[in-house]
C-alpha positions in Angstrom: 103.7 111.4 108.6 103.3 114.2 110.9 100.5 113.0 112.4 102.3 110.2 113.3 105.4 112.0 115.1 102.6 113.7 117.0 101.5 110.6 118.5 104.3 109.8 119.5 103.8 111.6 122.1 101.1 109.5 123.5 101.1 105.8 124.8 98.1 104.7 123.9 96.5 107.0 120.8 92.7 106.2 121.8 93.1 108.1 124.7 94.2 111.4 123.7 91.7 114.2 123.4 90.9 115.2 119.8 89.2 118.8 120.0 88.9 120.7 116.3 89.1 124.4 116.1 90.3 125.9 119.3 87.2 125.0 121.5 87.6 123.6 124.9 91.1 124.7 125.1 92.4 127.1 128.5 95.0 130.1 128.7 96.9 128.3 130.9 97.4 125.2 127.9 100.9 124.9 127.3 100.4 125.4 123.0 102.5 124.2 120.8 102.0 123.8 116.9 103.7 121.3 115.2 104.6 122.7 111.4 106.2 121.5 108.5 106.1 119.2 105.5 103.3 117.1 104.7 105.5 114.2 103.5 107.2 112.2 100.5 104.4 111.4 98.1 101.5 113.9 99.5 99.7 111.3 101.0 95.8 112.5 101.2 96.1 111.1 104.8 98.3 113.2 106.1 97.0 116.2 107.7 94.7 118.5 106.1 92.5 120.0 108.9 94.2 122.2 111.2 93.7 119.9 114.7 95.1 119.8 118.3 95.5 117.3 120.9 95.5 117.8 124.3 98.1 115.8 126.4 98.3 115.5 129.8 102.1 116.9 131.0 104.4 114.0 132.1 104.1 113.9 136.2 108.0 114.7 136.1 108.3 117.2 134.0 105.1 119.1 135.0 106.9 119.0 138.5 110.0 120.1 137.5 108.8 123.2 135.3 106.1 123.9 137.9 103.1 123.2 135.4 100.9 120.7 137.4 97.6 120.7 136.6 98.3 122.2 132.6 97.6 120.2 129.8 100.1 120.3 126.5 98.4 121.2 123.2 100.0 119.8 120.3 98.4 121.9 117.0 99.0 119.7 114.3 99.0 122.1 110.9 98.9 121.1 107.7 101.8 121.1 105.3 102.3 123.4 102.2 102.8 121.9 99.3 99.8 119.4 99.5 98.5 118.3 95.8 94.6 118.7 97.8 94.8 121.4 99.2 95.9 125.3 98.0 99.0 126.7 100.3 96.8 129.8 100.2 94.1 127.9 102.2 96.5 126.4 104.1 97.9 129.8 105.5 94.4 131.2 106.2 93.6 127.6 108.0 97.0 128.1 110.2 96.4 131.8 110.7 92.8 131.4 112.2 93.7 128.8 114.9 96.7 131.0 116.1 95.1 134.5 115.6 92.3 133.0 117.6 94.0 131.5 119.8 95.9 134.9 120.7 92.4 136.6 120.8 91.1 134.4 124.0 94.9 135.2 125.5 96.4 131.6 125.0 99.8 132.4 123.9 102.1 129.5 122.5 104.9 128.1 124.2 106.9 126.9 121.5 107.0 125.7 118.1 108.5 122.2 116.7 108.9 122.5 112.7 109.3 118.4 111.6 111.4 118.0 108.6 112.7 114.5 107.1 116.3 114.0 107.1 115.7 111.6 104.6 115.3 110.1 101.7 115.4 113.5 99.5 117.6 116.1 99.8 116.4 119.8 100.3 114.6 121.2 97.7 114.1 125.3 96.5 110.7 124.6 97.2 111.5 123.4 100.6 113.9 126.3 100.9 110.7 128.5 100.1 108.3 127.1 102.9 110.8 127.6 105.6 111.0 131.2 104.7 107.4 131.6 104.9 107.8 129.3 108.5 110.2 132.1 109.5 107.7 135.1 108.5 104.6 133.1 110.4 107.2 133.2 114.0 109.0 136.8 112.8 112.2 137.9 113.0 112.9 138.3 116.8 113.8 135.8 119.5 113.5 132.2 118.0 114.9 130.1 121.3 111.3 128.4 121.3 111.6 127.1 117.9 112.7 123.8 117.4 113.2 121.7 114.3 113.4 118.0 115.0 114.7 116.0 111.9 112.6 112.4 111.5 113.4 109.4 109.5 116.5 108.5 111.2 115.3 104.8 111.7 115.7 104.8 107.6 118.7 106.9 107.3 121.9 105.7 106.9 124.3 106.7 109.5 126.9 108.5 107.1 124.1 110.1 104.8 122.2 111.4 108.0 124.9 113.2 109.4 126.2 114.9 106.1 122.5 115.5 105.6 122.5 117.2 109.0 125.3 119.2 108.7 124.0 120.9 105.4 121.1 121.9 106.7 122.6 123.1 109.5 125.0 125.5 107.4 123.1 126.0 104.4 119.3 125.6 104.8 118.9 126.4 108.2 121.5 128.7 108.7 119.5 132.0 109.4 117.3 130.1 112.0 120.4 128.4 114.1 123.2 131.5 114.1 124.9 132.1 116.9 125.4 135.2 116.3 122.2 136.9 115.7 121.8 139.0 118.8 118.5 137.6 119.9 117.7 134.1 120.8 118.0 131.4 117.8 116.0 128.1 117.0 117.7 124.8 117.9 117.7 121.7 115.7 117.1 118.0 117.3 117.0 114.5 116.1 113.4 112.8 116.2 114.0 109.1 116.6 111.1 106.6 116.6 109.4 106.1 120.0 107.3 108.8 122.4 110.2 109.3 124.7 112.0 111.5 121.8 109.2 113.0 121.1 108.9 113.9 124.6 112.5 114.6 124.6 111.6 117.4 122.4 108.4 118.6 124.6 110.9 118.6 127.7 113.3 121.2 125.5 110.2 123.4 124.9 109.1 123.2 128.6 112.1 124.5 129.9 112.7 127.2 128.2 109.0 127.6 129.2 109.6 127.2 132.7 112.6 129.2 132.9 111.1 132.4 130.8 110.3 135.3 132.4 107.1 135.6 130.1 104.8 132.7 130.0 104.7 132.8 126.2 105.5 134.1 123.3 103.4 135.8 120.1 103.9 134.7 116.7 104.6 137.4 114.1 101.6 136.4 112.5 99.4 136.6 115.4 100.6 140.1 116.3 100.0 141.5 112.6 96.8 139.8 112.5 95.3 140.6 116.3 97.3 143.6 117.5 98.1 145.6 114.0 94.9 144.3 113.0 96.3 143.4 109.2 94.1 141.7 107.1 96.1 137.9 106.0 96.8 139.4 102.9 98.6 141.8 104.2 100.7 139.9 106.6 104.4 138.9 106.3 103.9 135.3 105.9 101.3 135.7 103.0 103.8 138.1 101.1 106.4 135.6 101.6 104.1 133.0 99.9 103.6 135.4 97.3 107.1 135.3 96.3 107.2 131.5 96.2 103.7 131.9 93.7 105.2 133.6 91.8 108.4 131.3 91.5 105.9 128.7 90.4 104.9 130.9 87.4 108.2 131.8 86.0 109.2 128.3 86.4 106.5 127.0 84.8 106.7 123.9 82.5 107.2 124.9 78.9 104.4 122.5 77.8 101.1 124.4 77.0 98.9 121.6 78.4 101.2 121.5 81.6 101.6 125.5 82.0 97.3 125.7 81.6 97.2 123.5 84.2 99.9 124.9 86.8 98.6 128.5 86.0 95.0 127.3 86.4 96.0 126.0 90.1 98.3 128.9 91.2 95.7 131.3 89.9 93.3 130.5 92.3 95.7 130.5 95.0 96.8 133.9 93.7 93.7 135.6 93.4 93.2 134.4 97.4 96.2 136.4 98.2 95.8 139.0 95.8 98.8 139.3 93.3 98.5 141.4 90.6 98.8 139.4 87.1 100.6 141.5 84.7 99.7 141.3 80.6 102.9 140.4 79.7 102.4 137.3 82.5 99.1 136.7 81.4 100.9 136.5 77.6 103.7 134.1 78.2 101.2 131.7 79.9 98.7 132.1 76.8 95.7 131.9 79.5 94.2 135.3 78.4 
C-alpha cells in the first residue's frame, strides 16, 4: 500500500510525527507528496485522508545538500479510483493541502508518483489518472518528478523488466522524453526496505540542493493561489472531467449496472460541474 512505501522511510514507525492538514509544518520543510494508485483490490485501509509525515533528514544527506536543521514532509494523498471515496473529492482533498501549503509560502521540493510494476498490467483507466497527475504538476520542467515502481519483491525478473520497459515507451513516455526542451521526470525502482525509499528521497534532495530555486509550484497551486481559479476551473479537474465522462460512454449495458455507475459518477460530476446533455441523460434512462 502507499502508506506502507511511505514508511519505509522510517526505522521505527511509532516515531514519526503524524500532523493532519498542514498545521505545524515550516517554509523551510523540504515537501514532498507522495501520489498515485491506491492499490490492487481498493483496500479501505489504504489512504483516504490527505496526511503528512514529518521526517527528520538523514545526518548525511542533510550535510551533503546543506539542509541541516530541515525536516522532510512526506504528503501522503489519496489515490483516485478508490470504491469509498469520489475522485472528485479526492482532487479537492489534494488541491487544499497544496494550495495551502503555497499560501503560507511552503513550496514543494519534489514529487514521487508510486505505481506497481506488478501484478496487472496498465490499464486506460490508469492511463487516465496519470494525465490528470501530469495537469496537477503542469506542463513545464518535470526534473523533480519521480515515479518509483513497487512490487519488485513479487515480480518476476523477466516480467518486471518487460513491464518496465512499456511503461517507459508507452505509458510514461510524455513524462520521461528526452527531448522535451525542459526538464523531464525520472522513473526508479522501489525495492522493499527504507534505504530505497531513501534512495529515492536522496534523488529529490539533490536536485534540491543543486537548484537555483528552493522549490518549485505545482500547476495546480499556481491556477488556484496566483490565477486565483476556482478547482473547477483548473487543468487537473478538466482533465478528470474527460476521464468522467469516459466512464459514461463506457458504461455497462445493463440497466441495473448503468443506474448504478451513472448514480455514482453523477455526483462526482455535478462536483465538477459537467454539463449532462438530453441525449446523455436518454441513453442512461435516468431522466
Amino acid at each position: 500500500m502507499l502508506k506502507n512505501s511511505l514508511r519505509k522511510l522510517i526505522k521505527d514507525p511509532q516515531e514519526d510525527v503524524y500532523v493532519k492538514g498542514d498545521e505545524g509544518l515550516d517554509e523551510n520543510d523540504i515537501i514532498v507528496p507522495i501520489m498515485g494508485p491506491t492499490g490492487v483490490g481498493k483496500s479501505t485501509s489504504c489512504t483516504q485522508q490527505l496526511q503528512h509525515y514529518v521526517v527528520p533528514i538523514k545526518e548525511e544527506l542533510a550535510e551533503r545538500y546543506k539542509l541541516s536543521g530541515r525536516n522532510l514532509v512526506l504528503v501522503d494523498t489519496p489515490g483516485f479510483d478508490d470504491t469509498n471515496i469520489s475522485d472528485a473529492e479526492i482532487l479537492r482533498r489534494i488541491a487544499l493541502w497544496l494550495a495551502s501549503a503555497y499560501g503560507r509560502n511552503m513550496k514543494v521540493s519534489g514529487v514521487v508518483y508510486m505505481y506497481p510494476i506488478y501484478p496487472n498490467r496498465m490499464t486506460r483507466n490508469d492511463c487516465s489518472n496519470v494525465k490528470v497527475f501530469r495537469k496537477i504538476c503542469g506542463d513545464g520542467d518535470l526534473s523533480r518528478v519521480i515515479i518509483a515502481t513497487t512490487r519488485w519483491d513479487i515480480c518476476p525478473t523477466d516480467t518486471g523488466t518487460k513491464r518496465e520497459e512499456e511503461l517507459e515507451k508507452n505509458f510514461w513516455r510524455n513524462l520521461l522524453d528526452q527531448s522535451q526542451s525542459q526538464g523531464t521526470a525520472t522513473m526508479k525502482r522501489l525495492p522493499n526496505g527504507p534505504e530505497h525509499a531513501w534512495n529515492i528521497i536522496d534523488a529529490i534532495l539533490e536536485k534540491h540542493g543543486h537548484a537555483e530555486v528552493d522549490g518549485i509550484i505545482l500547476n495546480i497551486q499556481h491556477q488556484l493561489v496566483t490565477k486565483g481559479k476556482k478547482l473547477q476551473q483548473t487543468d487537473a479537474a478538466i482533465e478528470l472531467r474527460r476521464k468522467l465522462q469516459v466512464l459514461l460512454n463506457e458504461s455497462s449495458s445493463s440497466v441495473k449496472s448503468r443506474r448504478e455507475n451513472l448514480e455514482k459518477v453523477v455526483q462526482q460530476v455535478k462536483e465538477l460541474k459537467i454539463p449532462f446533455s438530453s441525449r446523455i441523460k436518454s441513453f442512461f434512462g435516468f431522466w
